[in-house]
N, C-alpha and C positions, 0 to 999 in steps of 0.2 A: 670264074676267077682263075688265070693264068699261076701256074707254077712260080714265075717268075715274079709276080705280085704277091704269093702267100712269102716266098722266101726273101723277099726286099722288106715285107714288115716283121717280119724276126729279125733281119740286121737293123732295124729302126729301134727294137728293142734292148737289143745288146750294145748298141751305140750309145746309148740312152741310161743302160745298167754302168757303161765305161765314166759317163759324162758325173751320172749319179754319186761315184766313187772318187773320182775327183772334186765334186762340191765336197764331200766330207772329210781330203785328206784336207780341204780348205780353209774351211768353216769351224772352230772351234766348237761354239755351240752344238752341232751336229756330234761333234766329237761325247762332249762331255755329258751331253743325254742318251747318248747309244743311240741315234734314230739309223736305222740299215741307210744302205743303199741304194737297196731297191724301192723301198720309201719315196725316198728323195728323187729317182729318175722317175715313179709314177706320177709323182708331183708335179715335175716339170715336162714330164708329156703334158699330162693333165693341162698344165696352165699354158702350152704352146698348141693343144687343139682348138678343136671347134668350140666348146665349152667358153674356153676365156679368151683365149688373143681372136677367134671367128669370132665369137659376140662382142666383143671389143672394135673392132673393124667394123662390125656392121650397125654397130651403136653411130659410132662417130660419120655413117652416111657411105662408108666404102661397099656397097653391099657385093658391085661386082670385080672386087679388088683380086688379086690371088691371094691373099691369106684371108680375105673374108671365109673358109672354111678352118681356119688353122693351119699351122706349117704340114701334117701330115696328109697324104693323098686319104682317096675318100678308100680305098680300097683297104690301106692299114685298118681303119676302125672297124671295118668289116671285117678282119683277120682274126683282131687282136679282141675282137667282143667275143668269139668263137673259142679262142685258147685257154680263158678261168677253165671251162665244163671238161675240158679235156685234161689238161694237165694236173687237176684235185685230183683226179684216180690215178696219174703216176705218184702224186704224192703219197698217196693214201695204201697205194700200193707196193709201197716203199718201207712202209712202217717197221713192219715186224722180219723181211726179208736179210736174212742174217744175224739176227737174234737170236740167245738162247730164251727159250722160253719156258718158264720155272714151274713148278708146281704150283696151284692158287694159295697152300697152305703155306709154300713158301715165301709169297709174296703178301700173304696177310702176315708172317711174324714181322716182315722189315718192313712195308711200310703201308700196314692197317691204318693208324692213325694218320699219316697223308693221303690216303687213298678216301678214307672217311668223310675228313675234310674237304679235300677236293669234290665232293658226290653234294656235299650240304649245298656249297656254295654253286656251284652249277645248278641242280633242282631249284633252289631258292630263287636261280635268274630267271628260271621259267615261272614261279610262282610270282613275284613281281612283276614280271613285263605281262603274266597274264591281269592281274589285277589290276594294273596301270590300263592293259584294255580297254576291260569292260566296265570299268571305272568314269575313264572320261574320253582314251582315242575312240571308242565305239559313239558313243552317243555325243559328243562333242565336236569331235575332229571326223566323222565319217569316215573313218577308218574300218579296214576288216579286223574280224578277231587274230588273223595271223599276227597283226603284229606283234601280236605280245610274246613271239615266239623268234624274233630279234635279237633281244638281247643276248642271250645263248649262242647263237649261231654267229651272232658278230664278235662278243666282248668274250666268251672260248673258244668259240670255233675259227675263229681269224678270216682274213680276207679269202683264202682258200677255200673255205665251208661256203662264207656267202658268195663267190663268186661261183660253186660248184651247184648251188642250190638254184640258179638261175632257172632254170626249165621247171623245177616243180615251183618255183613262184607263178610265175607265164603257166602252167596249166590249173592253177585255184585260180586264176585271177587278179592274181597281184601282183604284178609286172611290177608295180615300184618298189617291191620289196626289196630286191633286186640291188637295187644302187641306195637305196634306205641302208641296208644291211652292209655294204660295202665303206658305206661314209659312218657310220657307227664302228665300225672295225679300224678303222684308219683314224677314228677317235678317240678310243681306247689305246690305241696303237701309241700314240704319240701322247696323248695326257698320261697313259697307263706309266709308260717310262719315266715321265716326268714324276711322278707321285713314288713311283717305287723309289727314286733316286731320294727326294725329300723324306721317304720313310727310312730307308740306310742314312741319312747323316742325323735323324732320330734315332735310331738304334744305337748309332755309332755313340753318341752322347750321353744317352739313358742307360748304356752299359746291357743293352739288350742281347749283344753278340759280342764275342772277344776274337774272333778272328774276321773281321771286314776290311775292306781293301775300297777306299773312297775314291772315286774318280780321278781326283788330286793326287792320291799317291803312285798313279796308274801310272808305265812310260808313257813317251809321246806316240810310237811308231803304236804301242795298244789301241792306244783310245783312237787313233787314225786307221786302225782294225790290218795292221801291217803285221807281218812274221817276222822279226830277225831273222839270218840266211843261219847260225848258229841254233835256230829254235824251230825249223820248219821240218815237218815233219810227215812224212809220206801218206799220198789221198785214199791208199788204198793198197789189195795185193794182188801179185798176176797170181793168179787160180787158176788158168789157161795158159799154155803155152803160146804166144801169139802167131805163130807160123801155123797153127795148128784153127788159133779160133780168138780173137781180139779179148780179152777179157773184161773189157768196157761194154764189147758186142753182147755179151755171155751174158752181162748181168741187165743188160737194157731187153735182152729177151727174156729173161727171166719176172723181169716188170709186166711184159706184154703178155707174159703168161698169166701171171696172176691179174688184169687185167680179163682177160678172156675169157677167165673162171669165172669172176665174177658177173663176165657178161651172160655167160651161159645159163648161172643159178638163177639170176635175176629176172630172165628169160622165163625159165622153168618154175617160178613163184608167180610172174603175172599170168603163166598159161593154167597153172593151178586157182589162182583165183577165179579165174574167168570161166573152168568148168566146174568149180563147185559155188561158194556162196554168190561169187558175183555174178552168176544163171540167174537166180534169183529177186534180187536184188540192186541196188546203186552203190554200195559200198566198195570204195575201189579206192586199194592202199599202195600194192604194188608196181602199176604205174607211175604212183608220183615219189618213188624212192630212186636219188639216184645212184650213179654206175659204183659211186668210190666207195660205198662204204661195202658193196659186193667185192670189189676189187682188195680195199684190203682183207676179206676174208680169203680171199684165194691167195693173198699174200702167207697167211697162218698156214695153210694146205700145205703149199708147197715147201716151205721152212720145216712143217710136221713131217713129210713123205723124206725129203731129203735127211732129216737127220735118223727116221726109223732104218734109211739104204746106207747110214754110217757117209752120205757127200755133203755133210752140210758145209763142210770145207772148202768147196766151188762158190763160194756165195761169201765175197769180200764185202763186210759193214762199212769199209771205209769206200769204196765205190758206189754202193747201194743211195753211201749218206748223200755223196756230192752228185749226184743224180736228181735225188732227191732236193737239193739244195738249189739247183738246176732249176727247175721247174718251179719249185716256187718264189725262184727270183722273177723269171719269164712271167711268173700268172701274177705278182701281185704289179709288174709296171703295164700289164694288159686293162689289169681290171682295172686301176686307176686311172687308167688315161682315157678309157671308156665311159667312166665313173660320169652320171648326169648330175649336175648341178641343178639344174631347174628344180628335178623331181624332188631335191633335196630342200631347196628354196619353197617349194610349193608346200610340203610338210615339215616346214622348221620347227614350229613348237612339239609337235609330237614328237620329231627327230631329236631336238633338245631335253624334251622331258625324259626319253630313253635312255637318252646317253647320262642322263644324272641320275637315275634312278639307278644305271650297271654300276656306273665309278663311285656313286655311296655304298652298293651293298657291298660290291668287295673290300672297299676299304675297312667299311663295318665289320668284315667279317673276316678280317686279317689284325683287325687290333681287339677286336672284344671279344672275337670264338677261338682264333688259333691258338692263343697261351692256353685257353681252357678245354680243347679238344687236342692237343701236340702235346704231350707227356714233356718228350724231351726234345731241342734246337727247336721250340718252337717258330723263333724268328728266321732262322736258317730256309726253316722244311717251307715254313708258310710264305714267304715271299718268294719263292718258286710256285707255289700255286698261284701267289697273287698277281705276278708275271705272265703267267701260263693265261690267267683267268682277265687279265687288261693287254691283252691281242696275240700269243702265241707261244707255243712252247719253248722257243727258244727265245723270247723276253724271261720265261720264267728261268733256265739255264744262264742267261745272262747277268740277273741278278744275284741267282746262287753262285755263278763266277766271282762276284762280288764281294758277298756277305763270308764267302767261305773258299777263298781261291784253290786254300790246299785241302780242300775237302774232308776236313780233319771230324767232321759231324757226318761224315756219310750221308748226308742228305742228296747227295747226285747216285746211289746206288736208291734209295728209299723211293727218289722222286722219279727214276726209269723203271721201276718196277709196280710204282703206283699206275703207270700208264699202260701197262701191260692189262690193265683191269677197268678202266677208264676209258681210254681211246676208243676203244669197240663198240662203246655204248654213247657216251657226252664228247662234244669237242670235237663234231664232227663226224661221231661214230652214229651210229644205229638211231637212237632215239632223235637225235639229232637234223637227221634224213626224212625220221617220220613223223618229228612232231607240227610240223606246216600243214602233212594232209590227214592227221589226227584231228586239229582244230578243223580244218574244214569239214571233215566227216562229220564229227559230232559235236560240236561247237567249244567254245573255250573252256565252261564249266567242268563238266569230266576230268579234260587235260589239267586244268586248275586243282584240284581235288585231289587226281591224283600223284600230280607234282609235290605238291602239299603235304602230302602221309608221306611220299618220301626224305623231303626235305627233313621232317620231324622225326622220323626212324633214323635220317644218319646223324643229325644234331642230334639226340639223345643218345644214339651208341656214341657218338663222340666226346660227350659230356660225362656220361655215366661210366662206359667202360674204360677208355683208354685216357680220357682226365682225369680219372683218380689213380692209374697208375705212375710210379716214381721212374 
């Protein structure tokens, strides 16, 4: 593949992110549900390729028509199938790069109990979607046991996780988990929004929150996701002098760095496996973990090294973010437009039973566990998890935009430092990476089990210890 063809389908994408941004300064509904942008342009890749207007053409008998493949060259899907795997590890490796990072003890006094909560409700997704398994996709639907390991990686970990996890699905053997996990994420995504919105004009009424901010009362130029030119406010800071070293340059190397760490340790963990138990034995875990969740560990590295040398100062958050922001605009209109309908059509009912089985437990577990595990803003703290936990962290910051614009509940310091303890492990992080070739290793049971003890360790700390606090 030509130069010229990988860089013709990143402008097919960014044309596409432009086109996407324009339906929603358009389109009210879009507006007043919060659906991104990038959403929207994956969609309409989505329903302009091969998938819908190609099979649509070649339904109707045009099979050698030129859009019988869809409006994109065949070399874009080849491009843009390629960029999820790639761009999860800039995201992931973007995480903590500029951050202060607290003590643990300091980030249990502020926010133990959202941290608590968030652990329940994640564990719990694995404890249902394994039991949904082995229940009836196993022996019913012909399903493997990964699936039950879905719902997590879709309904918290977002399109980015399952678009990242693509290669350890393809090496257990479940190549459709793949675009399973993708259209489950893009499920949550969009019903998740929807249900948050209908839970804030419940709240709003029930007197559950006294500072919410209803769509209704939003400007126009907001909910069309515009800045006033009076309210816009700088993406970042030069940390570099630019004659000297671009400070955009500085912090996109700084990516690649941590990035490389993680390439290296990741490296050094399957060469360790391979000369001790895996000599032995078939048990092979480190292979099927992949790059991002090393990557952001070398993000912590070098955020650590830098600030023990007093330069954490070279390292601008507000550059790091829109980087970050960057990339997983790019990966969620790849992975959508990519996104197989068939495979999705082919397992509907399981694909359905999934997606109802994530959007009950979180709701379940946002109206009957948060007041009783949230001491205090329970409705605030916990629809940021709910957010977070129905397609992405920043659904869950969006709703906290919402429920508490001037942050007068401190729930935006509570819920970024819950992620400080979180992120690394659920949602993308660690367990997250390995719990696909967990199940395959040792089958569903184990991972079930011991999903389960923890599920019941954080719902009883968050019951017992910080529920009965005032």
């Amino acid at each position: 593949m030509s130069a010229e063809q990988i860089g013709m389908s990143l402008l097919f994408i960014c044309l596409a992110l432009l086109v996407g941004k324009w339906v929603r300064t358009r389109i009210r509904p879009f507006q007043r549900w919060f659906i991104p942008a990038s959403i929207i342009a994956g969609l309409l890749v989505l329903l302009l390729g091969e998938e819908v207007l190609g099979s649509l053409v070649r339904y109707i008998g045009f099979e050698d028509a030129a859009l019988a493949q869809g409006l994109f060259p065949d070399f874009t899907l080849e491009v843009w199938g390629a960029l999820p795997e790639l761009l999860i590890s800039v995201i992931f490796a973007s995480l903590f790069l500029g951050k202060e990072i607290p003590g643990v003890k300091k980030i249990w006094e502020i926010a133990g109990p959202q941290l608590t909560f968030g652990q329940m409700m994640s564990w719990g997704q694995y404890v249902l979607g394994l039991l949904l398994a082995v229940l009836l996709l196993v022996p019913f639907f012909d399903m493997p046991p990964e699936a039950g390991a879905l719902i997590e990686i879709s309904f918290e970990g977002g399109h980015g996780t399952a678009a990242g996890l693509a290669g350890t699905f393809e090496q257990v053997g479940f190549e459709e988990g793949t675009d399973l996990a993708l259209g489950l994420a893009t499920v949550s995504m969009l019903s998740g929004v929807i249900i948050c919105i209908f839970l804030v004009n419940w709240g709003a009424r029930n007197n559950k929150t006294e500072h919410i901010e209803t769509p209704r009362d939003m400007p126009s130029e907001e909910l069309k996701g515009m800045v006033a030119e009076e309210e816009q406010e700088s993406a970042g800071k030069l940390t570099t002098k630019p004659e000297s070293m671009e400070p955009l340059t500085l912090h996109i190397g700084l990516i690649a760095a941590s990035i490389l760490i993680g390439y290296v340790v990741l490296e050094g963990f399957i060469l360790l496996e391979k000369w001790t138990w895996g000599r032995n034995t078939d048990m092979e875990f480190m292979t099927y973990v992949p790059l991002f969740t090393f990557a952001m560990l070398g993000s912590v590295l070098i955020q650590i090294v830098l600030g023990r040398m007093g330069k954490s100062y070279l390292i601008s958050r507000g550059l790091i973010v829109r980087i970050q922001g960057l990339a997983l605009d790019l990966l969620i209109v790849s992975a959508l437009g990519t996104l197989s309908l068939s495979v999705i059509g082919d397992n509907l009912v399981p694909f359905l039973m999934l997606a109802a089985v994530g959007l009950g437990w979180s709701v379940f577990t946002f109206m009957i566990l948060a007041p009783r595990m949230i001491p205090k803003h329970w409705f605030e703290r916990g629809m940021a998890d709910l957010g977070q936990s129905l397609g992405m962290t920043a659904t869950g910051l969006l709703m906290l935009r919402i429920v508490d614009g001037d942050n007068r509940t401190h729930s935006v310091e509570s819920f970024g430092y819950k992620q400080l303890l979180f992120e690394p492990i659920l949602g993308g992080g660690l367990f997250t990476a390995l719990s696909v070739p967990l199940i395959y290793q040792f089958g569903p049971y184990p991972v079930l089990i011991g999903t389960a003890l923890l599920t019941a360790g954080w719902l009883a700390l968050g019951l017992f210890h910080f529920g009965r606090k005032t």
